[in-house]
C-alpha positions, -999 to 999 in steps of 0.1 A, spaced: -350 572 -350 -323 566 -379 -346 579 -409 -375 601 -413 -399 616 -440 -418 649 -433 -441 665 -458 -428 650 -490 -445 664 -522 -430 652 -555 -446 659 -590 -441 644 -625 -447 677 -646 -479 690 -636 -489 653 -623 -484 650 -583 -473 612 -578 -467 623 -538 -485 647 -516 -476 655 -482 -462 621 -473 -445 614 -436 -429 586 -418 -404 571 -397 -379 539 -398 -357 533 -365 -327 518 -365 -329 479 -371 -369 479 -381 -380 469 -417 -408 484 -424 -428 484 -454 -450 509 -481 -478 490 -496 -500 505 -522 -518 500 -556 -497 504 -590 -493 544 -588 -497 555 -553 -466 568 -552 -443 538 -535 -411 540 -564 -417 577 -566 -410 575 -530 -378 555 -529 -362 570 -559 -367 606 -537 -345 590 -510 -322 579 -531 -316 611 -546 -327 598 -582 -357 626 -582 -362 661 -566 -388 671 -547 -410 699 -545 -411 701 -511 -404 684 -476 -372 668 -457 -362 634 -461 -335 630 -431 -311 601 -426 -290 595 -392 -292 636 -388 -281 646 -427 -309 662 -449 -309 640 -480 -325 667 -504 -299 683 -516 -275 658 -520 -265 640 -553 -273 599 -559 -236 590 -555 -234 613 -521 -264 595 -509 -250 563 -511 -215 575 -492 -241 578 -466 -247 542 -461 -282 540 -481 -287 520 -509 -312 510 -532 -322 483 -555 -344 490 -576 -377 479 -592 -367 452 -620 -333 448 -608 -317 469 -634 -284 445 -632 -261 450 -665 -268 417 -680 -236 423 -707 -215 417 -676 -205 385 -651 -218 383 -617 -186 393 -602 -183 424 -627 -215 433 -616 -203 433 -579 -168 450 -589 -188 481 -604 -206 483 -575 -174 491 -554 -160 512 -582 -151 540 -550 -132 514 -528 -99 504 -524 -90 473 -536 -86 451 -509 -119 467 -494 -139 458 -526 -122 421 -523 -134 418 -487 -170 433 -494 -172 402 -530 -161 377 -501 -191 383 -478 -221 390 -509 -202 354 -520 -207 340 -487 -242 352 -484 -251 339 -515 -233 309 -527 -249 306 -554 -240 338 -570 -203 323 -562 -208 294 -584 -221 318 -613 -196 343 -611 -182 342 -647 -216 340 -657 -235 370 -678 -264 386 -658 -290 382 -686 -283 344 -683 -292 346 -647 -330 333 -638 -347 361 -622 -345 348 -586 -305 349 -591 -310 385 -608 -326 397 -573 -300 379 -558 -274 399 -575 -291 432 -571 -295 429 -534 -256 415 -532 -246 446 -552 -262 471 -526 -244 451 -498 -209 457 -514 -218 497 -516 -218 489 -475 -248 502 -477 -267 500 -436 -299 512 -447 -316 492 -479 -342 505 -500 -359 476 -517 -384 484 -543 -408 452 -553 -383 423 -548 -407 399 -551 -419 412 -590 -418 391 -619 -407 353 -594 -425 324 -588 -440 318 -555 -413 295 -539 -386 318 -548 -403 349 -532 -406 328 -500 -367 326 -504 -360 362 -514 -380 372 -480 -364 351 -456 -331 361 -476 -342 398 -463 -348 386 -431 -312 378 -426 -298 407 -438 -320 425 -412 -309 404 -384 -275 414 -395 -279 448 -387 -295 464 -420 -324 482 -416 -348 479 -446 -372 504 -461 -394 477 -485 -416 492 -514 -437 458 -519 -478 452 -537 -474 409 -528 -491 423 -490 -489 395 -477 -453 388 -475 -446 422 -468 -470 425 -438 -454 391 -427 -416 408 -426 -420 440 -416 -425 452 -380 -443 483 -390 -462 493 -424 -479 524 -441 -504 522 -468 -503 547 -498 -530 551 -518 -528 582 -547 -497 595 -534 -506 602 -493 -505 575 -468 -538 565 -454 -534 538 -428 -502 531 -406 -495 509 -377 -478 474 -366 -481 455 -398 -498 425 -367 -524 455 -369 -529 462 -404 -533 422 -410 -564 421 -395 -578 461 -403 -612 454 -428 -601 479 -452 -568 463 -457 -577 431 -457 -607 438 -485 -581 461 -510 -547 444 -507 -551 403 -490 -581 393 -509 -603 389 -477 
């Protein structure tokens, strides 16, 4: 087991987004949180990533307890996270983007890291004088995902990828994930389009109001009644 989440309560205020959450990710798996707008799947994420506190529980990666730690010490760690809508800085290029994002490396490091998110994603390449906000939003994602590979980041923390992009192009950023995983990165995948993220993922858990209520093999899941009626249409 490379990551685990035991009895994870986080609160907005007096508002409880997550109660009592638990779950695992081994090494290599994707595996996905699927859930209705607020039940608790970004609240989730943004724990890990050490953007929020929580009230209680351990969140535990490759042996390290991840709750007291800092956002920047979390990604030292080898996790990284891109996050719902992208958030790229659209007043700077492509390859500034990607420069920021290695702002702790040594130079040739950083250079070697640009090299590979180029090579993954030649298209990024061809735009890299461009300015994010000119990007379309299938090239945003790109960028967002190519910025958490420079961080060297082993463990990925996607948050709704798929948000906001036509159909053909969320077929593209899936199998895009798909490679990255057969690369060696395992991937934690926040995701409402079920479907796709049922397809990817190996294993799945279903949030609803801020506690997980079904889990299994996402072959499983696929075919239970009561996921099928609330989040496939059947």
């Amino acid at each position: 087991m490379l990551f685990r989440v035991n009895d994870l309560h986080v609160s907005y205020g007096n508002i409880r987004a997550v109660r009592g959450v638990s779950f695992e990710v081994d090494e290599g798996e994707i595996v996905t949180l699927i859930g209705a707008n607020g039940a608790g799947k970004s609240t989730i994420l943004n724990t890990i990533a050490g953007l929020l506190r929580p009230d209680a529980g351990e969140i535990v990666y490759n042996g390290v307890d991840l709750v007291p730690l800092d956002a920047h010490q979390v990604v030292q760690l080898g996790l990284a996270l891109v996050p719902e809508g992208r958030r790229i800085f659209g007043n700077l290029t492509v390859y500034e983007n990607l420069r920021l994002a290695g702002f702790q490396l040594g130079a040739d490091e950083l250079n070697k890291r640009i090299r590979r998110a180029f090579e993954r994603f030649p298209r990024l390449e061809e735009r890299r004088a461009q300015l994010g906000d000119t990007l379309s939003g299938g090239e945003q994602q790109m960028l967002a995902v190519a910025r958490a590979l420079v961080t060297g980041g082993k463990f990925m923390l996607l948050d709704e990828p798929s948000m906001g992009l036509a159909p053909i192009l969320v077929q593209d950023i899936f199998e895009m994930l798909r490679e990255i995983n057969a690369q060696g990165t395992t991937v934690l995948l926040v995701e409402q389009n079920a479907h796709m993220a049922l397809k990817i993922a190996a294993r799945a858990y279903v949030l609803e109001t801020g506690e997980i209520k079904l889990s299994g093999a996402s072959t499983d899941l696929v075919r239970n009644p009561e996921v099928q009626k609330a989040y496939l249409g059947g």
